[in-house]
VOPAGU-2260 file (C-alpha; in pm, 1 decimal, decimal comma):
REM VOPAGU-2260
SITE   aa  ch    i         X         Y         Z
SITE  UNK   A    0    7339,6    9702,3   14216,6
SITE  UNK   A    1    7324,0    9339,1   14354,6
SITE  UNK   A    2    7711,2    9153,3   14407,9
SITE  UNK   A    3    7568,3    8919,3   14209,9
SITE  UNK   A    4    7479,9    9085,1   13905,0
SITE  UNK   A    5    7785,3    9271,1   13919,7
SITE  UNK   A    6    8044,3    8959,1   13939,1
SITE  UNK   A    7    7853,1    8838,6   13667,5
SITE  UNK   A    8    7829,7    9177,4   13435,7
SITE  UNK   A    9    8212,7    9230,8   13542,1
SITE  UNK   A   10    8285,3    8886,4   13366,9
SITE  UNK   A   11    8045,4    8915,6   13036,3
SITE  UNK   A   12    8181,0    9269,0   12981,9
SITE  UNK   A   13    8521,2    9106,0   13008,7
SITE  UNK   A   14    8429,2    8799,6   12763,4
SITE  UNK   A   15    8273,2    9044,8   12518,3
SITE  UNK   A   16    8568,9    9227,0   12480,4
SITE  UNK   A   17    8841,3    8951,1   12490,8
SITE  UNK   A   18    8580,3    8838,0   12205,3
SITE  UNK   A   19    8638,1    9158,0   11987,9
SITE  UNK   A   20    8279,4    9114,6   11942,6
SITE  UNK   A   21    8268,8    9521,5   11908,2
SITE  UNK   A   22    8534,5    9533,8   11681,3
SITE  UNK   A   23    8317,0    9360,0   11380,6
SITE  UNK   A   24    8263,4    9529,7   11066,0
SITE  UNK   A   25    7957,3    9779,0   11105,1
SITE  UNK   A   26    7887,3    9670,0   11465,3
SITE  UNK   A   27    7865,3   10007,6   11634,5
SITE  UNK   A   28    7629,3   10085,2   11307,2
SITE  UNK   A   29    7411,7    9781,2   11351,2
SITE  UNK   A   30    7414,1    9780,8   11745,0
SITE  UNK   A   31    7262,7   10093,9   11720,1
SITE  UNK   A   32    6972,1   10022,8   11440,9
SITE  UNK   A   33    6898,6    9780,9   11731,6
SITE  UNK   A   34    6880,1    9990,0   11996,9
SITE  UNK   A   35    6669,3   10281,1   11818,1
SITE  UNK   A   36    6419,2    9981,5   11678,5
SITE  UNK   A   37    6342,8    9814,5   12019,5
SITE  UNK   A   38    6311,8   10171,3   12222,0
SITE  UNK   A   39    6043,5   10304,9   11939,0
SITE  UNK   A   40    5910,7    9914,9   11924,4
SITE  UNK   A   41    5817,5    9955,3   12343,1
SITE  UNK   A   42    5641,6   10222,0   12194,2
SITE  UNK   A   43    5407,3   10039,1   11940,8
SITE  UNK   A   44    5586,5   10066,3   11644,4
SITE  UNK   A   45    5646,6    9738,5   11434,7
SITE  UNK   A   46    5893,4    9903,5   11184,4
SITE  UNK   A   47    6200,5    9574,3   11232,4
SITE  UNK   A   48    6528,6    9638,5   11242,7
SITE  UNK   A   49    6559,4    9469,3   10862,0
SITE  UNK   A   50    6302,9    9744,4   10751,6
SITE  UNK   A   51    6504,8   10040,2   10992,8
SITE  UNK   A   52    6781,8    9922,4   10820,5
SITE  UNK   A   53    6652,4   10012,4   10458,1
SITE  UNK   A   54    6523,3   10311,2   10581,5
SITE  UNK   A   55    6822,9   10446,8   10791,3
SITE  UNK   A   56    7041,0   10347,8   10501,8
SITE  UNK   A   57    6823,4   10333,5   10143,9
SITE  UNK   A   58    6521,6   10587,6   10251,1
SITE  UNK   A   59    6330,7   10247,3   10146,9
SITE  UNK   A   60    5994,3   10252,4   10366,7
SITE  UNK   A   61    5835,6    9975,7   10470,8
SITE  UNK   A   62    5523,0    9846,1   10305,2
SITE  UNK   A   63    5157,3    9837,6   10515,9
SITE  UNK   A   64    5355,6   10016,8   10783,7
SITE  UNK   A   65    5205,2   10340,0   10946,2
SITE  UNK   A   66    5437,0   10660,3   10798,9
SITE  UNK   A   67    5418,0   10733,2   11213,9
SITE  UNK   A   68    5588,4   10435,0   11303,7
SITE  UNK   A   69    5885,3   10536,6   10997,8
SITE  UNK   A   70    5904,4   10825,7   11098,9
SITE  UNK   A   71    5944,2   10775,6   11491,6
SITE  UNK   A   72    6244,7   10566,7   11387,0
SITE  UNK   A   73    6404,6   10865,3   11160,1
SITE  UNK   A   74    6342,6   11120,2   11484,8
SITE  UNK   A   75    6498,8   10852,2   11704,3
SITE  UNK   A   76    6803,8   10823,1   11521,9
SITE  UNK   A   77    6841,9   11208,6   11416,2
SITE  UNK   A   78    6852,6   11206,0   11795,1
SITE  UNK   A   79    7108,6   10986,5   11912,7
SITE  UNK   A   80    7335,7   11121,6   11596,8
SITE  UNK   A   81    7295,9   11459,1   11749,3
SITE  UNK   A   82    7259,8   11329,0   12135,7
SITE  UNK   A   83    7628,0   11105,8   12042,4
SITE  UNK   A   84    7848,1   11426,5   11902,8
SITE  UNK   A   85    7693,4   11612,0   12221,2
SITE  UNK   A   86    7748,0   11435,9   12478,3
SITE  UNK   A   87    8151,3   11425,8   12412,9
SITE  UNK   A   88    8182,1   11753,4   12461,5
SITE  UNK   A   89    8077,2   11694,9   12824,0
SITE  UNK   A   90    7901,6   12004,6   12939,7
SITE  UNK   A   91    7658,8   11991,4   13194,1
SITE  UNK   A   92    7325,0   11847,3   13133,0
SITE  UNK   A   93    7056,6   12138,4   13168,2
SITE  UNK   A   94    6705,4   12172,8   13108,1
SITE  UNK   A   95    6775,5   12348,0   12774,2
SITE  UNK   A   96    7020,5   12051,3   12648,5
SITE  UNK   A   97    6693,4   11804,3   12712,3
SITE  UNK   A   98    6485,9   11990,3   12614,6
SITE  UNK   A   99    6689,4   12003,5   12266,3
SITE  UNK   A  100    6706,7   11575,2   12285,2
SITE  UNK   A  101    6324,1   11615,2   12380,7
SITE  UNK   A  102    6315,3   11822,5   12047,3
SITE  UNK   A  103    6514,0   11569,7   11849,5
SITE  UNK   A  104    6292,7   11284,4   11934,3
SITE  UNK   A  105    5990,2   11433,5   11870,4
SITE  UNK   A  106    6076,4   11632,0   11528,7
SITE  UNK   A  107    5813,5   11456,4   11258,2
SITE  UNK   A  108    5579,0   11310,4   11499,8
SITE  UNK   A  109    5504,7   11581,2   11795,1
SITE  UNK   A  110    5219,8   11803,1   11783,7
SITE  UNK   A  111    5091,4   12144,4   11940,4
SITE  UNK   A  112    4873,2   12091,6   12295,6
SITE  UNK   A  113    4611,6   12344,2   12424,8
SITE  UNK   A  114    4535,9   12283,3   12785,0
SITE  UNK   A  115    4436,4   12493,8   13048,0
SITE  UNK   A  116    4793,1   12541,9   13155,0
SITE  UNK   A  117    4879,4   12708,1   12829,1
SITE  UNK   A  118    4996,2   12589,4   12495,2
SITE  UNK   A  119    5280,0   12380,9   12421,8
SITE  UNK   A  120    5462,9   12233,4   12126,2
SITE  UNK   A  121    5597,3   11841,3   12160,0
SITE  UNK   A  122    5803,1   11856,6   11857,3
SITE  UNK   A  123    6010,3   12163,4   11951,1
SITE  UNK   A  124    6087,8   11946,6   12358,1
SITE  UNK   A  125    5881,5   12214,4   12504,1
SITE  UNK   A  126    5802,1   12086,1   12832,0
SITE  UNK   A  127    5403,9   11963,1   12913,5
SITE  UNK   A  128    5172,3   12202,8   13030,8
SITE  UNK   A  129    4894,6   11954,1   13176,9
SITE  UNK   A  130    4893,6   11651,2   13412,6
SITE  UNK   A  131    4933,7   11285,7   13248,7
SITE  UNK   A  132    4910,8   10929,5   13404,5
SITE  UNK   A  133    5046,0   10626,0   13363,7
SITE  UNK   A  134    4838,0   10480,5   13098,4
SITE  UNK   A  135    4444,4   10383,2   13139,0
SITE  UNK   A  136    4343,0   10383,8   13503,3
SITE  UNK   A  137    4747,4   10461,8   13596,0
SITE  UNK   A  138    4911,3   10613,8   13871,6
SITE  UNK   A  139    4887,6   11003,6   13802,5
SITE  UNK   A  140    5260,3   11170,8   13725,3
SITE  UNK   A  141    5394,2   11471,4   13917,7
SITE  UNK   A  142    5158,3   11813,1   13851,4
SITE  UNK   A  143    5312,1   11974,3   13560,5
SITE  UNK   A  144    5366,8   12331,3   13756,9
SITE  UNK   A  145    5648,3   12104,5   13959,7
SITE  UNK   A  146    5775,7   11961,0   13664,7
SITE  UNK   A  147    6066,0   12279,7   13572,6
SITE  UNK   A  148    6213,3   12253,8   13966,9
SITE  UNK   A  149    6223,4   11879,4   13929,9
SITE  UNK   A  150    6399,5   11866,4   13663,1
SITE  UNK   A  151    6626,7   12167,1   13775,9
SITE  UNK   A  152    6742,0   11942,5   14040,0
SITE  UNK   A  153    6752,8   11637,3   13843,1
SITE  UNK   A  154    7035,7   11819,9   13615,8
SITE  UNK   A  155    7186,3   11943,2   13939,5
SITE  UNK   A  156    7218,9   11585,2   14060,7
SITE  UNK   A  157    7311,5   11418,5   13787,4
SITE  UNK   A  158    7583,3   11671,6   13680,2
SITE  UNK   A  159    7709,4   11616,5   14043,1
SITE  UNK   A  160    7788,2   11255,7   14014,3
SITE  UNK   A  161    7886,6   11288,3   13673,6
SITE  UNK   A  162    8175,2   11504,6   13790,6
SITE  UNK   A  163    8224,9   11253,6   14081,9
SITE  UNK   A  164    8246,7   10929,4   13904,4
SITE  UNK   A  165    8506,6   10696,8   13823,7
SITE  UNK   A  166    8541,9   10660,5   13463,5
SITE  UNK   A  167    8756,0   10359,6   13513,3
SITE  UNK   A  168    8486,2   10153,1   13675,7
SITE  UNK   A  169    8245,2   10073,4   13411,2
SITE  UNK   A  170    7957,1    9947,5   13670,8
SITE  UNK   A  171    7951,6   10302,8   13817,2
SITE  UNK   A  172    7868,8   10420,6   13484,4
SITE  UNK   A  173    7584,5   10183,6   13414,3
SITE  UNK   A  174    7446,5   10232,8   13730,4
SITE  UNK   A  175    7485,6   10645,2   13714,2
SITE  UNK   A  176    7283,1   10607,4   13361,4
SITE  UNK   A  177    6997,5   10355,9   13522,6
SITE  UNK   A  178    6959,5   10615,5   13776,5
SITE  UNK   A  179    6911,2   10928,1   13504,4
SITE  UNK   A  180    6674,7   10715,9   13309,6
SITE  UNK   A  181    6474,8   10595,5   13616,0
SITE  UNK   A  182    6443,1   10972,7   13750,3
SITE  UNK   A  183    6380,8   11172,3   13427,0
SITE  UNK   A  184    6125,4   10899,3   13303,9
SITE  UNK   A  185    5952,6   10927,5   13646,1
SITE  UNK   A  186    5966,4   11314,6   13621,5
SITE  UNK   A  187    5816,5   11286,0   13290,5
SITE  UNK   A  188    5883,3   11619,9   13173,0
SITE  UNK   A  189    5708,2   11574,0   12813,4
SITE  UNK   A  190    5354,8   11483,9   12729,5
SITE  UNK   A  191    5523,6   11187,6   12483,6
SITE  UNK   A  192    5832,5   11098,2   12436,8
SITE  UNK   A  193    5968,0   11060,9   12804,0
SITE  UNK   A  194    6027,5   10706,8   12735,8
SITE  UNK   A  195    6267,4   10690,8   12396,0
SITE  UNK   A  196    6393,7   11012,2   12584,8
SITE  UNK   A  197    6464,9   10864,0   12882,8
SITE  UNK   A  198    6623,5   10558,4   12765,7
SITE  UNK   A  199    6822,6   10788,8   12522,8
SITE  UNK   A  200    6989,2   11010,0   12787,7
SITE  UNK   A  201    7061,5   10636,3   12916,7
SITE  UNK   A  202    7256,2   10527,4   12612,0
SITE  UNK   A  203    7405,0   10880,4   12613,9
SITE  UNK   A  204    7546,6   10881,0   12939,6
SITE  UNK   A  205    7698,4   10570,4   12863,6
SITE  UNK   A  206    7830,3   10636,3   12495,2
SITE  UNK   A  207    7988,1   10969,0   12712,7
SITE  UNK   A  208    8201,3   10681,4   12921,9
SITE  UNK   A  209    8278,6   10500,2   12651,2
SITE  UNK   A  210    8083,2   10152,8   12782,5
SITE  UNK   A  211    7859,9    9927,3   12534,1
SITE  UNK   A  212    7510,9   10075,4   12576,7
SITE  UNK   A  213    7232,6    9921,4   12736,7
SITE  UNK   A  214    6967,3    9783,4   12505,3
SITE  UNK   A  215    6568,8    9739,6   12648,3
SITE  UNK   A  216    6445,8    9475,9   12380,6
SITE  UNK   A  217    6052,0    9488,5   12319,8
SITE  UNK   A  218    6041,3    9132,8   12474,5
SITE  UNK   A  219    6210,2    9322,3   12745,3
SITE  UNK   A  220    5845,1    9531,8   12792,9
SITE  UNK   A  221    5643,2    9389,1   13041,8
SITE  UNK   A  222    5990,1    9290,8   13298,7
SITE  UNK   A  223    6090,2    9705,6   13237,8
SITE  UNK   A  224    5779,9    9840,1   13290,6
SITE  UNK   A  225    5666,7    9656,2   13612,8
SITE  UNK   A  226    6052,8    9769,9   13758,0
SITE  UNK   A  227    5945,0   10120,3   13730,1
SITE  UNK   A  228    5567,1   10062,5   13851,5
SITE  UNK   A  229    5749,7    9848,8   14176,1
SITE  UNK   A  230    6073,7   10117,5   14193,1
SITE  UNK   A  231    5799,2   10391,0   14238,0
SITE  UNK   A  232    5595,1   10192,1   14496,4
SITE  UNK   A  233    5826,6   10085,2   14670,7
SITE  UNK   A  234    6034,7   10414,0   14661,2
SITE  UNK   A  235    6391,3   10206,6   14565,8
SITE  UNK   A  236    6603,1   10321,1   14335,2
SITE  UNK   A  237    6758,2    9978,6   14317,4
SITE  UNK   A  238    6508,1    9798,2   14173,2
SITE  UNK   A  239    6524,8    9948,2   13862,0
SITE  UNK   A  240    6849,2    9930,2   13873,2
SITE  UNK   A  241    6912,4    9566,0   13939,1
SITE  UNK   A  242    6636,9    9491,5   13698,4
SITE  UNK   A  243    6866,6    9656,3   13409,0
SITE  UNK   A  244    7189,6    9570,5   13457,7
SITE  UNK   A  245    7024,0    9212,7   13482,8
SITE  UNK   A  246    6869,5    9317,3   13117,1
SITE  UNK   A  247    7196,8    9410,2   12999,4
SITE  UNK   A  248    7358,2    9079,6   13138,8
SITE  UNK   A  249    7104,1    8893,0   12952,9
SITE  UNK   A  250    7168,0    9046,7   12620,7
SITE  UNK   A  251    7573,4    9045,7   12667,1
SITE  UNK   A  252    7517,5    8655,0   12704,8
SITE  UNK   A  253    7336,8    8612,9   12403,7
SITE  UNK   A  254    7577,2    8911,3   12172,8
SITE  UNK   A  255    7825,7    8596,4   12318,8
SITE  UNK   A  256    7659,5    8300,9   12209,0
SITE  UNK   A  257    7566,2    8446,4   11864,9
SITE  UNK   A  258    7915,9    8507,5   11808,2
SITE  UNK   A  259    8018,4    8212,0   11949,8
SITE  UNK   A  260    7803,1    8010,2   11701,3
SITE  UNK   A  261    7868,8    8248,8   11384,7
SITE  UNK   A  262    8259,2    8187,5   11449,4
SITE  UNK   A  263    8286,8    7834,4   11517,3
SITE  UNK   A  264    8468,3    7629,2   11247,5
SITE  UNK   A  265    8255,1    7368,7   11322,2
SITE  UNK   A  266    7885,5    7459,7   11315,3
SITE  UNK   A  267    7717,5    7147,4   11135,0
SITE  UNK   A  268    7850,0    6995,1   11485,0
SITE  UNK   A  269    7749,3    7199,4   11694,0
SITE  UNK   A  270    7448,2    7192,1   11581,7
SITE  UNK   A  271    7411,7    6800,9   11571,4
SITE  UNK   A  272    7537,8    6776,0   11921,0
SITE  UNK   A  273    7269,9    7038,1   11991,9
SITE  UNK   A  274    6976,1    6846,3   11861,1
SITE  UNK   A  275    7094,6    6497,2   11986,2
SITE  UNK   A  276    7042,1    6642,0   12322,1
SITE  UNK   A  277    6720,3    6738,0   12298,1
SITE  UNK   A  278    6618,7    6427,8   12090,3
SITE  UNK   A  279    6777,6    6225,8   12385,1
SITE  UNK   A  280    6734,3    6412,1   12691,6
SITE  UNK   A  281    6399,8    6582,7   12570,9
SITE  UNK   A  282    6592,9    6947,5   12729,8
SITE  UNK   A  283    6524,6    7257,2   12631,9
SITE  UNK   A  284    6669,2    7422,9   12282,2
SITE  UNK   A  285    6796,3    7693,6   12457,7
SITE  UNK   A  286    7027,8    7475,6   12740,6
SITE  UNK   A  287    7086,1    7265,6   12466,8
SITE  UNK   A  288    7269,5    7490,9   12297,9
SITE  UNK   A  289    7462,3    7627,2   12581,7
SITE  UNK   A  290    7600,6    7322,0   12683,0
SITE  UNK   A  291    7712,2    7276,9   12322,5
SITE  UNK   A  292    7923,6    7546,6   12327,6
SITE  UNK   A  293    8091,9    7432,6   12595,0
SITE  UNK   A  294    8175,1    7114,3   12353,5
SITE  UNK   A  295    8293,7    7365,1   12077,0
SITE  UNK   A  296    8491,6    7574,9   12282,6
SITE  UNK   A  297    8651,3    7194,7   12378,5
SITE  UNK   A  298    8713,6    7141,8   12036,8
SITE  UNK   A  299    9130,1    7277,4   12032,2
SITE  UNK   A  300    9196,0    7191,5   12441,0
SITE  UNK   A  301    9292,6    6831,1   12592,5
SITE  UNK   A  302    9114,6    6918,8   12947,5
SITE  UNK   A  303    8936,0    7236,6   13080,7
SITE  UNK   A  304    8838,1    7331,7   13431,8
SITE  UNK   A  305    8531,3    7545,9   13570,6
SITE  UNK   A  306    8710,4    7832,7   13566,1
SITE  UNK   A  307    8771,9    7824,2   13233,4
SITE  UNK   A  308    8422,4    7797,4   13125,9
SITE  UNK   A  309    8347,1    8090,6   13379,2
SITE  UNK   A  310    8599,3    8363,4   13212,1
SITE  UNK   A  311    8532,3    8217,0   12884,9
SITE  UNK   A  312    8153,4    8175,4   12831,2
SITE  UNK   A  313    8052,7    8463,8   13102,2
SITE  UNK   A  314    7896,2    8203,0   13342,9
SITE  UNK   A  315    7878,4    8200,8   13711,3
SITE  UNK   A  316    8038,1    7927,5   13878,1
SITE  UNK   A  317    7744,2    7736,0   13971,3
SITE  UNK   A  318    7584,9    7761,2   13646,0
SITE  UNK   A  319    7965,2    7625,3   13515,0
SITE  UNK   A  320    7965,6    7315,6   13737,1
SITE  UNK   A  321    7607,6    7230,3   13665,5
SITE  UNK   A  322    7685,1    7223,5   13293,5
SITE  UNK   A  323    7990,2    7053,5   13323,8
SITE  UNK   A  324    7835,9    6801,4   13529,1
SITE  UNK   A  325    7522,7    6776,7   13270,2
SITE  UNK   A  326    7775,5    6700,9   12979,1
SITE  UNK   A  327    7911,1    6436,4   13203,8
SITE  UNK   A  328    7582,5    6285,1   13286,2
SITE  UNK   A  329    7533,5    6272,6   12941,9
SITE  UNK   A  330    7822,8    6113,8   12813,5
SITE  UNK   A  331    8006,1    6422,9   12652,7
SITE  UNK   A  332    8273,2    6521,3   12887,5
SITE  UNK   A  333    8486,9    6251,3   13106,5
SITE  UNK   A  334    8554,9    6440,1   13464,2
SITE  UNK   A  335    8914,8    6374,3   13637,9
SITE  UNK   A  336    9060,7    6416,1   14012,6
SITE  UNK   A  337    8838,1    6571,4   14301,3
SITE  UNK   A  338    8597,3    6869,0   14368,5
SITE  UNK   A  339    8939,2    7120,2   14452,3
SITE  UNK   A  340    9112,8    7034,3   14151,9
SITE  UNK   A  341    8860,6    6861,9   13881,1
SITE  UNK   A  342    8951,1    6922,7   13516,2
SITE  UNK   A  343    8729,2    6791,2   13224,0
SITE  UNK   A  344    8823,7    6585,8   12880,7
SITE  UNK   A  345    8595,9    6557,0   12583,8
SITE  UNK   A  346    8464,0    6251,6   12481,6
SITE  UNK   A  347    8430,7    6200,4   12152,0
SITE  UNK   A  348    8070,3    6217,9   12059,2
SITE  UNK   A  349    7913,4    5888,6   11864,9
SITE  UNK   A  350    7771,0    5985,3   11544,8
C-alpha cells in the first residue's frame, strides 16, 4: 500500500472513531444492509438498500423487482450471518470452509451444471467443473482441473500470514484481506458467485480483526473492475490493493461528512454558507460543502490551525491549507502570523 494512502487511511480511521460514528444506534446493522446491497448491486441487482431493508427486516419484497435479485440479497446476508459467527472462532481457512461460504451465497439462486468435466451443483459451493472467462470476449480464467491445487495453496498462504500478522496494526489487516479477495476472485473457484464471495471473505477477514469493513459501492464498479483487469496484466498485487484502500478512504470521508452534517447544531447554516459559495464562486457542490464544514467545525473555537483541520476532518495537509486558504480568499476565515505558525479566525459571515 502507497505512504500516501496509508497516512491518510491512518488519520480517517482515527477521525471515525474519535467520531463514535460506529457507536450509533443500529450502525453495525445498517452498515451491513449496505455492504450486502452494493456487492449483489455490482452484480446487476437493483434491489436498494431501503427495499433490503424491508426485506432483511419485514420479509416485505420489493415491487417490479426480479424474485432473483430478492433473493441474491437473502443468500448474501444468510452468508455473512453465518461467515461473521465463523470467522471468530479463527480456524484455518480450507477449501471445505469456502466452499461452505460458496454454499451460503449461492443457496436460492445456484443451479446444477453438466459439462464435460462432470456435474456440479452452484448452490451447494461445489467447485466449477468447466473453464469460464471474464465476461464477453474476456480474458479466459485458470483451467478448472488447476482450480483444487490453487486454491489449496491459496488457504495455505493466507492461513500463513494470518498467523503472522499484527492484529494491532489495522493497515496490515486491510491489506492481508485485499490480498485474499484479489487472489480467490482471480482463482475463481465457482462458476458464479466468486465475486460476492470474494469480497465476502474480504469483509470476513476483516470483521475477524475487528476493523470497519471495506465497502465496494456499485458506483465503485467500473474503478474495481479495471484494478483487477490491470493487477492481472500487469502481474502486481499492489494495484488492487492501493486501488481499495483508496475506495475505503473515500467512503470513510464521506461516513465523516454525513455525520458531520447530521450532528451539527447548526445545519440551516451550513447549508446557507454552502450555497452562497456556489452562487458566488460558481464551485462545485461537493467542495462547497467541504469547506463549510470547516466553518461549522469553527463554530465553538476562537482560532484553528492546519493541523487541526487535518486530525479533525481526515484531510491531508495540502488539501487542509488549500481550503483554509480558499475560505480566506473568500472572505470566511481571517489568517494570522506566518507559514510556521499560521492560525485561522472566523469571520463572521454577512447574511
Amino acid at each position: 500500500m502507497k505512504q500516501e494512502i496509508k497516512d491518510i487511511m491512518q488519520r480517517l480511521l482515527k477521525r471515525h472513531k474519535e467520531l463514535g460514528i460506529t457507536e450509533q444506534i443500529d450502525y453495525e446493522k445498517f452498515y451491513l444492509y449496505s455492504i450486502i446491497t452494493h456487492s449483489t448491486a455490482i452484480e446487476g441487482s437493483t434491489v436498494t438498500e431501503v427495499e433490503a431493508q424491508l426485506l432483511f427486516d419485514e420479509g416485505i419484497t420489493a415491487k417490479g423487482k426480479p424474485m432473483i435479485e430478492q433473493l441474491m440479497n437473502l443468500d448474501l446476508k444468510a452468508a455473512y450471518d453465518y461467515g461473521r459467527i465463523w470467522i471468530k472462532r479463527h480456524e484455518d481457512i480450507t477449501i471445505e470452509s469456502l466452499v461452505a461460504l460458496a454454499a451460503k451465497v449461492m443457496a436460492r439462486t445456484g443451479g446444477e451444471y453438466n459439462s464435460l468435466g462432470g456435474s456440479f451443483d452452484a448452490s451447494k459451493g461445489e467447485l466449477r467443473k468447466l473453464n469460464v472467462t471474464a465476461g464477453a470476449g474476456g480474458r479466459s480464467y485458470m483451467n478448472w482441473m488447476k482450480v483444487p491445487m490453487k486454491l489449496k495453496e491459496f488457504c495455505e498462504e493466507l492461513n500463513k500470514r494470518r498467523k503472522e500478522i499484527d492484529t494491532t496494526d489495522e493497515l496490515s489487516i486491510y491489506e492481508l484481506s485485499f490480498w485474499a479477495h484479489y487472489h480467490l476472485v482471480t482463482i475463481h473457484p465457482w462458476a458464479d458467485g466468486n465475486g460476492r464471495t470474494s469480497r465476502l471473505l474480504m469483509n470476513l477477514l476483516q470483521m475477524e480483526y475487528d476493523v470497519l469493513p471495506t465497502k465496494v459501492y456499485k458506483e465503485d464498479k467500473a474503478e474495481y473492475i479495471q484494478a483487477l483487469i490491470d493487477t492481472r496484466e500487469a502481474e502486481d498485487t499492489d494495484i488492487f490493493i492501493n486501488c481499495m484502500a483508496k475506495l475505503h478512504c473515500e467512503h470513510l470521508q464521506q461516513d465523516i461528512d454525513q455525520f458531520l452534517i447530521s450532528t451539527s447544531d447548526d445545519m440551516v447554516d451550513k447549508t446557507a454558507i454552502q450555497q452562497e459559495m456556489v452562487d458566488k464562486w460558481s464551485i462545485k457542490p461537493t467542495l462547497a460543502g467541504k469547506l463549510a464544514d470547516i466553518i461549522v467545525f469553527m463554530d465553538d473555537k476562537e482560532e484553528i490551525r492546519t493541523e487541526q483541520i487535518v486530525t479533525q476532518l481526515g484531510l491531508t495537509e495540502t488539501t487542509a491549507k488549500r481550503y483554509l486558504r480558499q475560505l480566506t480568499e473568500f472572505g470566511y476565515l481571517e489568517a494570522h502570523g506566518g507559514n510556521r505558525n499560521k492560525s485561522y479566525t472566523k469571520k463572521k459571515v454577512k447574511e
